[in-house]
Biopython code that builds the backbone (N, CA, C, O; Angstrom):
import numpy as np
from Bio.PDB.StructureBuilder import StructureBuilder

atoms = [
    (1, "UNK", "N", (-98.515, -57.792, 94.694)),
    (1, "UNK", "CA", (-99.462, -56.763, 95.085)),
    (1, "UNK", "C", (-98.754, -55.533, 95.636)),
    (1, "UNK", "O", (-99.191, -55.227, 96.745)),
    (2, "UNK", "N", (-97.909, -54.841, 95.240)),
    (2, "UNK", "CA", (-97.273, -54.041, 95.683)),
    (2, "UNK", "C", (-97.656, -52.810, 94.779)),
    (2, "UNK", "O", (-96.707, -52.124, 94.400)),
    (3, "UNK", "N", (-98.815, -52.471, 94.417)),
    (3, "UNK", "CA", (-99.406, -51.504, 93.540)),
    (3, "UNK", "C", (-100.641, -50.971, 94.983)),
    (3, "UNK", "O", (-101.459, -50.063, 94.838)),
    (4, "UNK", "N", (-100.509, -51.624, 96.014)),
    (4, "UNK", "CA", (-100.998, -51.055, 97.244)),
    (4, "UNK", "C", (-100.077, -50.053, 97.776)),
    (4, "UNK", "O", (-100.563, -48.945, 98.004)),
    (5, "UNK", "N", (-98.425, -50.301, 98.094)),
    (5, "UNK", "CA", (-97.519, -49.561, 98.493)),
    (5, "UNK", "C", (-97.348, -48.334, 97.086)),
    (5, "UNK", "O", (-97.145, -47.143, 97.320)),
    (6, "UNK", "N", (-97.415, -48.633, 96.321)),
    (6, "UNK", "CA", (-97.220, -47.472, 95.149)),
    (6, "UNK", "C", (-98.144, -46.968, 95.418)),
    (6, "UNK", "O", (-97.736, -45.824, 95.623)),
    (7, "UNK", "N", (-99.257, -46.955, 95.600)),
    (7, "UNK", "CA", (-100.848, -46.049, 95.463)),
    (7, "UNK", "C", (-100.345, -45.175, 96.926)),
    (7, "UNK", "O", (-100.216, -43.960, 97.073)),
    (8, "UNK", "N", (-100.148, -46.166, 97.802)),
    (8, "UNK", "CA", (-100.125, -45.257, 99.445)),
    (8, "UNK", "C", (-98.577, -44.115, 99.086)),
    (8, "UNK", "O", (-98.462, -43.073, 99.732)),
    (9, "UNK", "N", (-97.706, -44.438, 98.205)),
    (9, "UNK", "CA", (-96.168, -43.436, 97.946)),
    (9, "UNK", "C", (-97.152, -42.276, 97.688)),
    (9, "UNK", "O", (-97.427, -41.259, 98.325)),
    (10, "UNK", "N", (-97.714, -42.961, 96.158)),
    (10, "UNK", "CA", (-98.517, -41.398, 95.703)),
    (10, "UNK", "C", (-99.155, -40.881, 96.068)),
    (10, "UNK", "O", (-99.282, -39.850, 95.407)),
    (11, "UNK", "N", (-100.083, -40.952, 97.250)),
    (11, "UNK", "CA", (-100.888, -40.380, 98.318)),
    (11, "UNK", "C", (-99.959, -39.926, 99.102)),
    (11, "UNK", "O", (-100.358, -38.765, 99.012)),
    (12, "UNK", "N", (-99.071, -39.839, 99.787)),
    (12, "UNK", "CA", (-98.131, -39.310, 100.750)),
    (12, "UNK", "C", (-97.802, -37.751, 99.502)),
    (12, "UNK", "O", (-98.194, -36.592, 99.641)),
    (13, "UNK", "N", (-97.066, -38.281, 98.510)),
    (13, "UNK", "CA", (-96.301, -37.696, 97.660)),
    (13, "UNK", "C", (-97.446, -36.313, 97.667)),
    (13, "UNK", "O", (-97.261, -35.191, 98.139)),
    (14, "UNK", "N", (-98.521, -36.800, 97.044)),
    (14, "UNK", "CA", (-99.698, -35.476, 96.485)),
    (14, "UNK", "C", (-100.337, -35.230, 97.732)),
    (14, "UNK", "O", (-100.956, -34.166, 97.715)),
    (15, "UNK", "N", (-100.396, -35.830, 98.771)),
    (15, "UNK", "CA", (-100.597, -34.754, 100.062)),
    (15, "UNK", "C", (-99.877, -33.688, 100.881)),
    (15, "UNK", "O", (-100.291, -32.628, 101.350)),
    (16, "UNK", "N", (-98.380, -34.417, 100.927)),
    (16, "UNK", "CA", (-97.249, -33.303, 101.070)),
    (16, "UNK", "C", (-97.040, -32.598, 99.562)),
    (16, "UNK", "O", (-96.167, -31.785, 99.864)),
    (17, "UNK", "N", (-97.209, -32.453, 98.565)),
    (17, "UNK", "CA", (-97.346, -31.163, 97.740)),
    (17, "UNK", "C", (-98.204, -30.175, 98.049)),
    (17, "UNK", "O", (-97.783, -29.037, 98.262)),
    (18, "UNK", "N", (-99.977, -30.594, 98.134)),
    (18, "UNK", "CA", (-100.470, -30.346, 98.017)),
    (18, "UNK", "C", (-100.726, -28.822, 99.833)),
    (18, "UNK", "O", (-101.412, -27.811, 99.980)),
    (19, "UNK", "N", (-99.905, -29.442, 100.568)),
    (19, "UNK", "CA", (-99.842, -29.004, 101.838)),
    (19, "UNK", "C", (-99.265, -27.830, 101.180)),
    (19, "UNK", "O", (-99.932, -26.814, 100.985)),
    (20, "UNK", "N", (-97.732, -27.976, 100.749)),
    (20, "UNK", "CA", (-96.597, -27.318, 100.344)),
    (20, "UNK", "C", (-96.939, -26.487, 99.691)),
    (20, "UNK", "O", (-96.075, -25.621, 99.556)),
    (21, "UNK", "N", (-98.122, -26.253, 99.021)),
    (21, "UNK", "CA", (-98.592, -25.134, 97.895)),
    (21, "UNK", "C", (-100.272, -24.944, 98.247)),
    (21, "UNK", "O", (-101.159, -24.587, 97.472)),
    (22, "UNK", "N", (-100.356, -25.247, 99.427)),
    (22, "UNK", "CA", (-101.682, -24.762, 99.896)),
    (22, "UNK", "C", (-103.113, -25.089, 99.065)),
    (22, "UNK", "O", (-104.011, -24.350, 98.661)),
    (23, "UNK", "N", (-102.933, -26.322, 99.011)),
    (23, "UNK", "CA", (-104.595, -26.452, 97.729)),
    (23, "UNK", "C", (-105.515, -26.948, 98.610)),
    (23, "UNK", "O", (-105.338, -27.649, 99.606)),
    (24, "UNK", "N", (-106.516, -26.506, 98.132)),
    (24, "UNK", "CA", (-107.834, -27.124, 98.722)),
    (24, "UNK", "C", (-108.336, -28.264, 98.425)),
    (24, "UNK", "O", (-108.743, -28.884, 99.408)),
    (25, "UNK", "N", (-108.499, -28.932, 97.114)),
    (25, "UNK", "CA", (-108.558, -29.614, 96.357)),
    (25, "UNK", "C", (-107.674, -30.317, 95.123)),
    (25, "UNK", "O", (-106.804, -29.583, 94.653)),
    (26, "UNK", "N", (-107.762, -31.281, 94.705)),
    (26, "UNK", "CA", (-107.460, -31.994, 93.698)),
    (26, "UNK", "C", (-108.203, -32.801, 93.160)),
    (26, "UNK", "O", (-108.685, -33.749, 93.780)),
    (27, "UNK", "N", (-108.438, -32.558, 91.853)),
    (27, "UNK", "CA", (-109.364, -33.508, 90.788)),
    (27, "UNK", "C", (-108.747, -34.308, 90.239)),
    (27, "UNK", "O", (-109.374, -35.367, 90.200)),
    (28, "UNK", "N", (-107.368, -34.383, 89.560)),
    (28, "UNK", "CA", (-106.951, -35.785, 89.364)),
    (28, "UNK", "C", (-105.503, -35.769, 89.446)),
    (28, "UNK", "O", (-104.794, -34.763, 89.478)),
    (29, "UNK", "N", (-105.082, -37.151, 89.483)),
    (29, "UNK", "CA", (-103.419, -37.464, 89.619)),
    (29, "UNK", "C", (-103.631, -38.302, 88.554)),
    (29, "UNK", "O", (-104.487, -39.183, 88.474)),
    (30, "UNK", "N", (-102.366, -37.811, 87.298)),
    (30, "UNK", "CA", (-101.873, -38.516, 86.429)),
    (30, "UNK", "C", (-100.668, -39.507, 86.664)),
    (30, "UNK", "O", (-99.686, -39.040, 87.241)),
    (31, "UNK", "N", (-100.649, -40.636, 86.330)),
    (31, "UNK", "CA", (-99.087, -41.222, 86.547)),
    (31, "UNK", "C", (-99.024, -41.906, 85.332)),
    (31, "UNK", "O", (-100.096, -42.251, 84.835)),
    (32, "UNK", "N", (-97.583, -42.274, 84.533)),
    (32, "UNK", "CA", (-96.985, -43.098, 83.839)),
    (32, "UNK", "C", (-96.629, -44.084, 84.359)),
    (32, "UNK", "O", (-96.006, -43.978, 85.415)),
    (33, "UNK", "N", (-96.881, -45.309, 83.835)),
    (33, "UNK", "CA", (-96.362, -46.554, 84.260)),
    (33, "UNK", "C", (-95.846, -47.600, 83.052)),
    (33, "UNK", "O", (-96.557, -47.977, 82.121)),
    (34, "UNK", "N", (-94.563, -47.951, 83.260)),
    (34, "UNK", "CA", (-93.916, -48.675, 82.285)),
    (34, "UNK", "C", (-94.526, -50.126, 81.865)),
    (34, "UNK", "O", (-95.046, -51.060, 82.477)),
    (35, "UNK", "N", (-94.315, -49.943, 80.996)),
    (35, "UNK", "CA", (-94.897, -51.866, 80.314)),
    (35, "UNK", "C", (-94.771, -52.705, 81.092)),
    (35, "UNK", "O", (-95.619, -53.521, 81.453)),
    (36, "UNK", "N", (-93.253, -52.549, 81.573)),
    (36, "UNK", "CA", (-92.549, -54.010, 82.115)),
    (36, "UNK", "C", (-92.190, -53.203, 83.230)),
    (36, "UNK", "O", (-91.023, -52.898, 82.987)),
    (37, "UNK", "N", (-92.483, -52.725, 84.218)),
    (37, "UNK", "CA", (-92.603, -51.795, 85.333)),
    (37, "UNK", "C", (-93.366, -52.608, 86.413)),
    (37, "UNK", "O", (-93.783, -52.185, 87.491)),
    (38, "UNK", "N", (-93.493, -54.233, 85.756)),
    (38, "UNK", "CA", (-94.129, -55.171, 87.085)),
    (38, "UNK", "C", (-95.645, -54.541, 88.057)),
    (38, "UNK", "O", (-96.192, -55.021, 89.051)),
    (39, "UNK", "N", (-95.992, -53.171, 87.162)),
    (39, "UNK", "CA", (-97.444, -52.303, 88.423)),
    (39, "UNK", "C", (-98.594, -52.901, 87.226)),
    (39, "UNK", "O", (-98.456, -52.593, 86.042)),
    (40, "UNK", "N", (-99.373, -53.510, 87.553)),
    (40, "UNK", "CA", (-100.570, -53.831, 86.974)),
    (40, "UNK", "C", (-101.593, -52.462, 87.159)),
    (40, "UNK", "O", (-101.998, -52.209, 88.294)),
    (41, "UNK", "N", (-102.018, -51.543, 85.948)),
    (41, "UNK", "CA", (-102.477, -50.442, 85.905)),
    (41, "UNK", "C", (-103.910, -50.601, 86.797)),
    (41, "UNK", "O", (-104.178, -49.933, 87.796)),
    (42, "UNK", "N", (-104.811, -51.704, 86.160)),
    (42, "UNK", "CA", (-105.788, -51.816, 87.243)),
    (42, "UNK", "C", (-105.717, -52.032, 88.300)),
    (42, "UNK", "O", (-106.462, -51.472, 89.104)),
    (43, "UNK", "N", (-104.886, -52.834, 88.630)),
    (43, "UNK", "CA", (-105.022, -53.144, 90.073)),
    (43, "UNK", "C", (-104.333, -51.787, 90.576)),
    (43, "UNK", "O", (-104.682, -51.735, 91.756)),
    (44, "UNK", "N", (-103.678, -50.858, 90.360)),
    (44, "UNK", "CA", (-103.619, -49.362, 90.453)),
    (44, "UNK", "C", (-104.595, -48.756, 90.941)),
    (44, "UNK", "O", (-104.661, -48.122, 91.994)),
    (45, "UNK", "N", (-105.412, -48.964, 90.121)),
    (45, "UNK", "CA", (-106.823, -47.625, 89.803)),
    (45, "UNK", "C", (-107.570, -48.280, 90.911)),
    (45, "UNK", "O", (-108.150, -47.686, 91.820)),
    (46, "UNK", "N", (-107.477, -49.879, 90.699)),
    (46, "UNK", "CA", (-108.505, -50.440, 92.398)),
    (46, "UNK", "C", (-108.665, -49.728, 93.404)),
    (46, "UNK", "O", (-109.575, -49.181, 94.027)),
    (47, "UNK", "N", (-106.748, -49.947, 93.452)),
    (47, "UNK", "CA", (-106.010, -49.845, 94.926)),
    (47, "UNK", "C", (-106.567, -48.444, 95.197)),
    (47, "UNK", "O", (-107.248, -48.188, 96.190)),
    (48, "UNK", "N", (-106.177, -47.387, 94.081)),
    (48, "UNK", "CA", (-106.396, -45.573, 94.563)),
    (48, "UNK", "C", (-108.237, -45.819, 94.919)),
    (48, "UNK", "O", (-108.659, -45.439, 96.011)),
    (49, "UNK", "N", (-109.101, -46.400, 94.005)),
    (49, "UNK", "CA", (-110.168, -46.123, 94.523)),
    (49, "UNK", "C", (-110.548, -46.618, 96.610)),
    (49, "UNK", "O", (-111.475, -46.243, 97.328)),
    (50, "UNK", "N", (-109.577, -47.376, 96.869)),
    (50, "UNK", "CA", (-109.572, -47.954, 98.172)),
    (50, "UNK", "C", (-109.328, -46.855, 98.706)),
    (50, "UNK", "O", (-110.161, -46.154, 99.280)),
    (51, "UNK", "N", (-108.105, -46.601, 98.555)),
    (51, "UNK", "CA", (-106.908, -45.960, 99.632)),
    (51, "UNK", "C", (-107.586, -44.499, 99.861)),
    (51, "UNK", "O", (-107.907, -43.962, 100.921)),
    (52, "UNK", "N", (-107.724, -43.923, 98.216)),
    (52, "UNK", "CA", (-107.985, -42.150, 98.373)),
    (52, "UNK", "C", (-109.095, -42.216, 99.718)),
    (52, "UNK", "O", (-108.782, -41.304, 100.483)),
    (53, "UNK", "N", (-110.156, -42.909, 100.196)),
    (53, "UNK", "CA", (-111.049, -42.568, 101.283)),
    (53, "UNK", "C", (-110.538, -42.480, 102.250)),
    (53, "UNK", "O", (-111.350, -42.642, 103.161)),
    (54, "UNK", "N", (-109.096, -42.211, 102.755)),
    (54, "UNK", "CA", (-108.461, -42.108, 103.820)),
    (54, "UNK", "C", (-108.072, -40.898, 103.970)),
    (54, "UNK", "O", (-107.718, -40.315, 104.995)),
    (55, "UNK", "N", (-108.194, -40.341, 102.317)),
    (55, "UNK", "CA", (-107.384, -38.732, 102.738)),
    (55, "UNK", "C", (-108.535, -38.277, 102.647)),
    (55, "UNK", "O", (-109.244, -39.031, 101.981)),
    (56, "UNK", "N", (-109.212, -37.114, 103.123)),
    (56, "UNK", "CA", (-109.840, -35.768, 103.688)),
    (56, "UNK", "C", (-109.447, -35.106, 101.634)),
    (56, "UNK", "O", (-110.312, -34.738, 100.839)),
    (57, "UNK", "N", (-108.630, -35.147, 101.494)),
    (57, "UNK", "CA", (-107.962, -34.138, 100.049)),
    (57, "UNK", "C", (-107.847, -34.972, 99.041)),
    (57, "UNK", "O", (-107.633, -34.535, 97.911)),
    (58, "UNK", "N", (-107.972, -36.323, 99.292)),
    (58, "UNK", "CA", (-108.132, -37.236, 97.639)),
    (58, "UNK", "C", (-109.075, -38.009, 97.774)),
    (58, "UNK", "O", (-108.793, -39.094, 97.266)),
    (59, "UNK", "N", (-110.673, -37.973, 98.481)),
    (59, "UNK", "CA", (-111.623, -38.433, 98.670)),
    (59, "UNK", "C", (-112.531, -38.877, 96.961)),
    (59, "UNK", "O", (-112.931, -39.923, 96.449)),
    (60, "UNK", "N", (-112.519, -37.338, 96.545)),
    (60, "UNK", "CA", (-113.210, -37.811, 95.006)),
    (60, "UNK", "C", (-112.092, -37.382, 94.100)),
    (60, "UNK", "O", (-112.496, -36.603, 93.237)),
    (61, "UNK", "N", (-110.887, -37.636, 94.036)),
    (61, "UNK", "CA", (-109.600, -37.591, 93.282)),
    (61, "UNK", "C", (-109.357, -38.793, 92.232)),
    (61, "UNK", "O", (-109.112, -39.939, 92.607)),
    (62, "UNK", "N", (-109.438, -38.456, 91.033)),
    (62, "UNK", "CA", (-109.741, -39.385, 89.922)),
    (62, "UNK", "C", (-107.797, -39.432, 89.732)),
    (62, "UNK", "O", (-107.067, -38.441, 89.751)),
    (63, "UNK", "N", (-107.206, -41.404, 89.500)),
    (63, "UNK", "CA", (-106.172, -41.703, 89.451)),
    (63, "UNK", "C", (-106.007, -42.026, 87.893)),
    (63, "UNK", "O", (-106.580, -43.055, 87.535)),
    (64, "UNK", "N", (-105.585, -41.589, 87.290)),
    (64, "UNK", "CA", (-105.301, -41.482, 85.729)),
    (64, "UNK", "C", (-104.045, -42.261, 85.458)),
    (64, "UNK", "O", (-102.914, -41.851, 85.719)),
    (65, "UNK", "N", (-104.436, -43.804, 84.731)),
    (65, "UNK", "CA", (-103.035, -44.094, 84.536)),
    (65, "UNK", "C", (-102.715, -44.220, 82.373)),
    (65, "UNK", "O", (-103.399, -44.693, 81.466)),
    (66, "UNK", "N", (-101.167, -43.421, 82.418)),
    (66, "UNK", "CA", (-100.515, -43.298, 81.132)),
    (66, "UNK", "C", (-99.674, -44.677, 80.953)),
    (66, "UNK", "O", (-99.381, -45.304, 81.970)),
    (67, "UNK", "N", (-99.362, -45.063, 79.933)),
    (67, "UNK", "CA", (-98.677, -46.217, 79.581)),
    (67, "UNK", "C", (-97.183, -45.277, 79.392)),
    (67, "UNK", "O", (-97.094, -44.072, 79.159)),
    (68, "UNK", "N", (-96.237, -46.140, 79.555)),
    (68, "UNK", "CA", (-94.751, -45.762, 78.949)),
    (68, "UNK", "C", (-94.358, -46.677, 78.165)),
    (68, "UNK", "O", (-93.608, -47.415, 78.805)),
    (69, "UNK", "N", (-94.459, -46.989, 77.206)),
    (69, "UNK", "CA", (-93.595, -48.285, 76.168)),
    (69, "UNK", "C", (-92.251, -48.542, 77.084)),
    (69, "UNK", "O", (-91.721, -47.844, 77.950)),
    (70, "UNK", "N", (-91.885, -49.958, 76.483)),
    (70, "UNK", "CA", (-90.819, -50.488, 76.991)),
    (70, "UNK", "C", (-90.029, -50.690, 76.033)),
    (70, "UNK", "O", (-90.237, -51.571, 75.198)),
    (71, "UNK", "N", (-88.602, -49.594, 76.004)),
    (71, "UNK", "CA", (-87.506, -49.531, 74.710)),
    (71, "UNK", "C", (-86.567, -49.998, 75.001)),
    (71, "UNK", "O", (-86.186, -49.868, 76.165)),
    (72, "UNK", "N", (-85.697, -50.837, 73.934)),
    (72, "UNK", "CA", (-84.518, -51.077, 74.756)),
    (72, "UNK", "C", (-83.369, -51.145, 73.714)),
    (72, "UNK", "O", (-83.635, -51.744, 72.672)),
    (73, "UNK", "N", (-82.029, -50.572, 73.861)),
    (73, "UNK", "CA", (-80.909, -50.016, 72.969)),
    (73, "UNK", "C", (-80.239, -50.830, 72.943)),
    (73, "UNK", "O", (-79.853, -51.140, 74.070)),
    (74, "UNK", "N", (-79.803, -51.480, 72.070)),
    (74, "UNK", "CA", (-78.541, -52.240, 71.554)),
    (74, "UNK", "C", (-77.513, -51.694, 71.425)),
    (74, "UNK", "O", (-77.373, -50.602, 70.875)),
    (75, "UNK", "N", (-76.313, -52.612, 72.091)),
    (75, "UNK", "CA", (-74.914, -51.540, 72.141)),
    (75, "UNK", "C", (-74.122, -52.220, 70.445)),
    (75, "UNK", "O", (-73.135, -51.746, 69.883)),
    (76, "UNK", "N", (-74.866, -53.283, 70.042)),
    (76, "UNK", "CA", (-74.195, -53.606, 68.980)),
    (76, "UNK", "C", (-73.963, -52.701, 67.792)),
    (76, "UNK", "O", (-73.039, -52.062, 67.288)),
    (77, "UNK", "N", (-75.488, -53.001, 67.546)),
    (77, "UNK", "CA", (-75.896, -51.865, 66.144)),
    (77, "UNK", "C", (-76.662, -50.545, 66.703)),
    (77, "UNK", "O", (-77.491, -49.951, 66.014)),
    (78, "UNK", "N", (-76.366, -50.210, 67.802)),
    (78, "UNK", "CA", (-77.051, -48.592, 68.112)),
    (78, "UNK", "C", (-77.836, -48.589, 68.046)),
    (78, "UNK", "O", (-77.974, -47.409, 68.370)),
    (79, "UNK", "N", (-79.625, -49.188, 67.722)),
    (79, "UNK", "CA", (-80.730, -48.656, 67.671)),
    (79, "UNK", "C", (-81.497, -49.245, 68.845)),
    (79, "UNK", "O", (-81.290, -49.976, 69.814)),
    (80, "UNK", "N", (-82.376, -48.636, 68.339)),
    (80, "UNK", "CA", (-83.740, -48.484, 69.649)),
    (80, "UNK", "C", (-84.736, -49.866, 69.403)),
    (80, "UNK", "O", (-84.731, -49.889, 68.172)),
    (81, "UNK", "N", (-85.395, -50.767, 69.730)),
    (81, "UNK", "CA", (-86.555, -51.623, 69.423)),
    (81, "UNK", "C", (-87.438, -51.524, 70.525)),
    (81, "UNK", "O", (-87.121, -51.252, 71.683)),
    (82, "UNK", "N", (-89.203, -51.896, 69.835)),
    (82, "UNK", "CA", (-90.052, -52.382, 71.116)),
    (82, "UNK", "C", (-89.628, -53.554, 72.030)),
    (82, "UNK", "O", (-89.202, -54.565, 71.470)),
    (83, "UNK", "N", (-89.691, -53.528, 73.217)),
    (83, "UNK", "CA", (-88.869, -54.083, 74.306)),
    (83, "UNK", "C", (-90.211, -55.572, 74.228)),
    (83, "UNK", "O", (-89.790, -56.677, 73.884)),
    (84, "UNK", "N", (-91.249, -55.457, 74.465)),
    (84, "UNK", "CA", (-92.262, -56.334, 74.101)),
    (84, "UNK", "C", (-92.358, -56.893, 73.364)),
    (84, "UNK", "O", (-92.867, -57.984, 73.619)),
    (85, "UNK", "N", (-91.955, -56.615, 71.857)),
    (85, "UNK", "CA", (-92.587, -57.162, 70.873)),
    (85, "UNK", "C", (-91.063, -58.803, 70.628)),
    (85, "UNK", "O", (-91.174, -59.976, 70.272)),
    (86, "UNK", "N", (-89.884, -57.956, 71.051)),
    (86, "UNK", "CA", (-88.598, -58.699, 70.890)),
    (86, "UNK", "C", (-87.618, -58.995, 71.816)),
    (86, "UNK", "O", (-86.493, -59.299, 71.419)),
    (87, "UNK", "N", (-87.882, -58.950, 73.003)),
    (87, "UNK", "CA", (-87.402, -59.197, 74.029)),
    (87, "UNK", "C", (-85.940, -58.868, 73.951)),
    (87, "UNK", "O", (-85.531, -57.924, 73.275)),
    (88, "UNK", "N", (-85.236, -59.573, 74.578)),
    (88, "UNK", "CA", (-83.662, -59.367, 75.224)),
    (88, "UNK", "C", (-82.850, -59.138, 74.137)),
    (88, "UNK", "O", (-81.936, -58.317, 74.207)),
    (89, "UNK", "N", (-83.162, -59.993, 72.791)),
    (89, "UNK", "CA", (-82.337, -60.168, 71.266)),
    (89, "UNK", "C", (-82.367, -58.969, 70.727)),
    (89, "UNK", "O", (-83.452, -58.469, 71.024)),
    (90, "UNK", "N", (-81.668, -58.166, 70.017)),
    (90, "UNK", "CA", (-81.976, -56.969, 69.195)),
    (90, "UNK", "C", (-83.010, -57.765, 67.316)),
    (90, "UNK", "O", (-82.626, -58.783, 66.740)),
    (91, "UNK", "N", (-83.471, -57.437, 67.142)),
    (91, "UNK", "CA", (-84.263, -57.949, 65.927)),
    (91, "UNK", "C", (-83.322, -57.567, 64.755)),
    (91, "UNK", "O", (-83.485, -58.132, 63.673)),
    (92, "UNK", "N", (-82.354, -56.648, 64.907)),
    (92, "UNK", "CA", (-81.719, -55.943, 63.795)),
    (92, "UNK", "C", (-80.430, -56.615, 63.365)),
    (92, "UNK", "O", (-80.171, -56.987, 62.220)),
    (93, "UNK", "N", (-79.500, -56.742, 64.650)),
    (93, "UNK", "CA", (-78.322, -57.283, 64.211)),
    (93, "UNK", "C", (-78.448, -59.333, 65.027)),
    (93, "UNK", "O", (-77.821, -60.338, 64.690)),
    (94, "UNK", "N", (-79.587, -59.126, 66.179)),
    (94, "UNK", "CA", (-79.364, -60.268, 67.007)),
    (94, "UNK", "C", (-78.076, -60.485, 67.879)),
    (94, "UNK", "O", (-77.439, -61.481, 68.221)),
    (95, "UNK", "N", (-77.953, -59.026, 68.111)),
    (95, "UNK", "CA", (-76.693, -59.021, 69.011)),
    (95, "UNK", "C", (-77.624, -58.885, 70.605)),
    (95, "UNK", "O", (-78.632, -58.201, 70.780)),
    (96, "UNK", "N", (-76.899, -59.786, 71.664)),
    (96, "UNK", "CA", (-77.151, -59.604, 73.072)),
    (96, "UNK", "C", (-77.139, -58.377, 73.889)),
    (96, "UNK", "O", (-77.845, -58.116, 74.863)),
    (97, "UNK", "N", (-76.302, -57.732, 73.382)),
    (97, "UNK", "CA", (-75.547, -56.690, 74.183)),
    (97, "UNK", "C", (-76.852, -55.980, 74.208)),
    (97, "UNK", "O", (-77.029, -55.371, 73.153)),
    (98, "UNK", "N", (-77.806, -55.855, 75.041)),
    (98, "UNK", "CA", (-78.845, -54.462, 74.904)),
    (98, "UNK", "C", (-79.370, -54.223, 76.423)),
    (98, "UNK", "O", (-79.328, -55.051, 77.333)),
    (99, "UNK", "N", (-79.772, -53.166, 76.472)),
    (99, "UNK", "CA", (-80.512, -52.758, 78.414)),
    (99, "UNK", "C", (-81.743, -51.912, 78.261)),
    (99, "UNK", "O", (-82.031, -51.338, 77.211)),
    (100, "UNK", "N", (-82.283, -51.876, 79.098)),
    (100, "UNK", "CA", (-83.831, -51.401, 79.048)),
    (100, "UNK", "C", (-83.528, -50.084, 78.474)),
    (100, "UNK", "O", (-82.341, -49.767, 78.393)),
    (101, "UNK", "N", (-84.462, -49.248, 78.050)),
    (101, "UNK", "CA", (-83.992, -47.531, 78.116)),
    (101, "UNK", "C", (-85.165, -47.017, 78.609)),
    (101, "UNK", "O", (-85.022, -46.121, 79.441)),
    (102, "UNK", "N", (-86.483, -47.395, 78.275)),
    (102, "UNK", "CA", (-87.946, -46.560, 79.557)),
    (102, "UNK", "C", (-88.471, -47.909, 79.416)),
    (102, "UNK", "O", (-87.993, -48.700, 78.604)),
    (103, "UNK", "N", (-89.586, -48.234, 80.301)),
    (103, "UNK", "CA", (-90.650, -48.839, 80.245)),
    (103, "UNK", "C", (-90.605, -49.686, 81.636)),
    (103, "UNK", "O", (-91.243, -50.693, 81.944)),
    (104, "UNK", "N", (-89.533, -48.864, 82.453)),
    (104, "UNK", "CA", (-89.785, -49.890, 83.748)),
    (104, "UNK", "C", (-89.847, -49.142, 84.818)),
    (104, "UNK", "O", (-89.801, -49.771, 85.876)),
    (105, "UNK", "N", (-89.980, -47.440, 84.924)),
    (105, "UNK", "CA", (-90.461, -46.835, 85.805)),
    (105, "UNK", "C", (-92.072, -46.408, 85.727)),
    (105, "UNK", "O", (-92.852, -46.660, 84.809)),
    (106, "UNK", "N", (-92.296, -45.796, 86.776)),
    (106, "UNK", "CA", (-93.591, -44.864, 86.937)),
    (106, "UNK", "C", (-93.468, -43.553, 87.753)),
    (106, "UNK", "O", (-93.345, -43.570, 88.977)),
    (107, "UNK", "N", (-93.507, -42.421, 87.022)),
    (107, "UNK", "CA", (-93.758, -41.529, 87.331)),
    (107, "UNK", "C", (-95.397, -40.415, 87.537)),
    (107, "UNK", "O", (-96.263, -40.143, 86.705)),
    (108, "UNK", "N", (-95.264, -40.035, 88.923)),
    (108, "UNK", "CA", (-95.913, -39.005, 89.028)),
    (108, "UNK", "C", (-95.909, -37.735, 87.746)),
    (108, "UNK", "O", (-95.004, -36.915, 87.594)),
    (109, "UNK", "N", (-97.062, -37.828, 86.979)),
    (109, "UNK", "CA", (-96.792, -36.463, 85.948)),
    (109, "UNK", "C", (-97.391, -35.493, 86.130)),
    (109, "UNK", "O", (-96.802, -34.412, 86.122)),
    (110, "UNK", "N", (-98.741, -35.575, 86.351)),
    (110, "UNK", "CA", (-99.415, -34.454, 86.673)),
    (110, "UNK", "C", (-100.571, -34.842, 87.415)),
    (110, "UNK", "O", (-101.338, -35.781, 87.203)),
    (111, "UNK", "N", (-100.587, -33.666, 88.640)),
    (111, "UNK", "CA", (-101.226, -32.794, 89.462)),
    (111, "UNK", "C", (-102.344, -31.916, 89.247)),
    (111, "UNK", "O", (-102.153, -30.700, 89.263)),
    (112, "UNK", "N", (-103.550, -32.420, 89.038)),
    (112, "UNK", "CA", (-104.757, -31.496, 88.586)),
    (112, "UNK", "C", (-105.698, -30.756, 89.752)),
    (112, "UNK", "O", (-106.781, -31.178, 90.160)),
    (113, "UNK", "N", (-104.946, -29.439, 90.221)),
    (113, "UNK", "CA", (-105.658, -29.061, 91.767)),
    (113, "UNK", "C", (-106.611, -27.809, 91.593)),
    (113, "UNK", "O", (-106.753, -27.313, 90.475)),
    (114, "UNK", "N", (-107.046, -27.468, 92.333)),
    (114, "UNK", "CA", (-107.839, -26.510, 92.411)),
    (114, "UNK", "C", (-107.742, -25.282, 93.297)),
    (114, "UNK", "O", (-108.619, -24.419, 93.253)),
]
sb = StructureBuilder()
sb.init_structure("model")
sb.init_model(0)
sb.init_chain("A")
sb.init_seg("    ")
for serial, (resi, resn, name, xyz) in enumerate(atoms, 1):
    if name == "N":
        sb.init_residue(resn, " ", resi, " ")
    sb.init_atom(name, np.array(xyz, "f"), 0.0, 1.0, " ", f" {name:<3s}", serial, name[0])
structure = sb.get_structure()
């Protein structure tokens, strides 16, 4: 359950912006969240519908969540595969050698203020 502490980051995060550039309002916060990024998107959107009633400035602030695929590069044969569909193995050569390349962060993307 740590998609409670992520929801309360991004509330800190878009209240100190939002200070920083003087807004009155905000209508929505977009975020990306990786496949395998361990944040369950709903339990996300729960958590923001909880939490935002604490801020005064994200009271009716709609939490928008984007998917990021999960890619991951093989150092054998150089290419890229879905990280989901084939896990740790490369599908191409079946060489080991490979490491995530996106799908395990979440980023803040966009800021919809008024």
């Amino acid at each position: 359950m740590h998609e409670l502490g992520t929801v309360i980051y991004i509330i800190e995060t878009v209240e100190k912006l939002a200070a920083e550039n003087k807004l009155s309002a905000v209508n929505s916060v977009t975020v990306q969240v990786g496949e395998v990024s361990s944040i369950i998107p709903d339990y996300l959107v729960d958590f923001w519908k909880y939490a935002r009633r604490r801020s005064d400035l994200l009271k009716e602030t709609e939490l928008k969540v984007e998917p990021i695929k999960a890619v991951t590069f093989c150092e054998d044969c150089m290419k890229t595969y879905p990280t989901l569909k084939y896990g740790k193995e490369c599908p191409y050569c079946h060489g080991p050698n490979t490491f995530l390349v996106t799908g395990n962060e979440y980023i803040i993307k966009e800021i919809e203020a008024m």
